[in-house]
C-alpha positions in Angstrom: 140.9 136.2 141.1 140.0 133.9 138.2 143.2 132.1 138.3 143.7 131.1 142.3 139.8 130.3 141.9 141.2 128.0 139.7 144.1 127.1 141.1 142.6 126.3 144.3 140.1 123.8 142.5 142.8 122.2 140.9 144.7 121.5 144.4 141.5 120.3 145.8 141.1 117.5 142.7 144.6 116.5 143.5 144.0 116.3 147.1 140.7 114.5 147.1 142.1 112.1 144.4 144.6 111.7 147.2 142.7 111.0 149.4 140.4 108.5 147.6 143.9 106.5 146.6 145.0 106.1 150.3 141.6 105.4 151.9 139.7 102.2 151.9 136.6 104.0 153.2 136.7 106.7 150.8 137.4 104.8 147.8 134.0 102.2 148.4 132.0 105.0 149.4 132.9 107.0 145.7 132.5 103.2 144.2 129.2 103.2 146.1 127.9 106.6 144.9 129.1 106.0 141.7 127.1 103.1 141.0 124.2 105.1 142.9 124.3 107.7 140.2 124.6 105.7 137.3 121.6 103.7 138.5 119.7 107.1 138.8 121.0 107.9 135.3 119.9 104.5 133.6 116.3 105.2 135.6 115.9 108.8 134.0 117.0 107.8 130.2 114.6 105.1 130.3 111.7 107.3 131.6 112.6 109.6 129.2 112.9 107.4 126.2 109.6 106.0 126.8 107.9 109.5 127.3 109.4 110.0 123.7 108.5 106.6 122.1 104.8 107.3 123.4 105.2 110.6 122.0 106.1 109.5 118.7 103.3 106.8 119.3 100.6 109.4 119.7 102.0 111.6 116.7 102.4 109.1 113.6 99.0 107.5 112.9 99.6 103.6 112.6 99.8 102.0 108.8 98.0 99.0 108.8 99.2 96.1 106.9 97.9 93.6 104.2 
C-alpha cells in the first residue's frame, strides 16, 4: 500500500513537471506563486525576528555607557 502510495506520487511529480515544461501558462503561474510565497516567507521572518529582537529588548536591561 505504502509503495504505489508512493509510486503514484512519484508519477504525479514527473507528470506535473511535465506539464510545467510544455506549458507557457503553467510555467508563469508556478513563477507567479513562487514569488508569492517567498514574499509571504520574507513577511513572516521579519515579523518574527522583530518579535524576538523586542523580546531580547525587554529581557537584557540596557548598560549605559561613559
Amino acid at each position: 500500500m505504502e509503495k504505489l502510495f508512493c509510486l503514484g506520487v512519484a508519477l504525479g511529480m514527473v507528470g506535473g513537471a511535465l506539464l510545467v515544461a510544455n506549458s507557457y501558462k503553467a510555467r508563469s503561474l508556478v513563477k507567479k506563486s513562487q514569488a508569492e510565497v517567498m514574499q509571504k516567507v520574507d513577511e513572516m521572518m521579519d515579523e518574527r525576528l522583530g518579535a524576538m529582537e523586542s523580546a531580547e529588548e525587554k529581557k537584557t536591561p540596557k548598560k549605559k555607557e561613559k
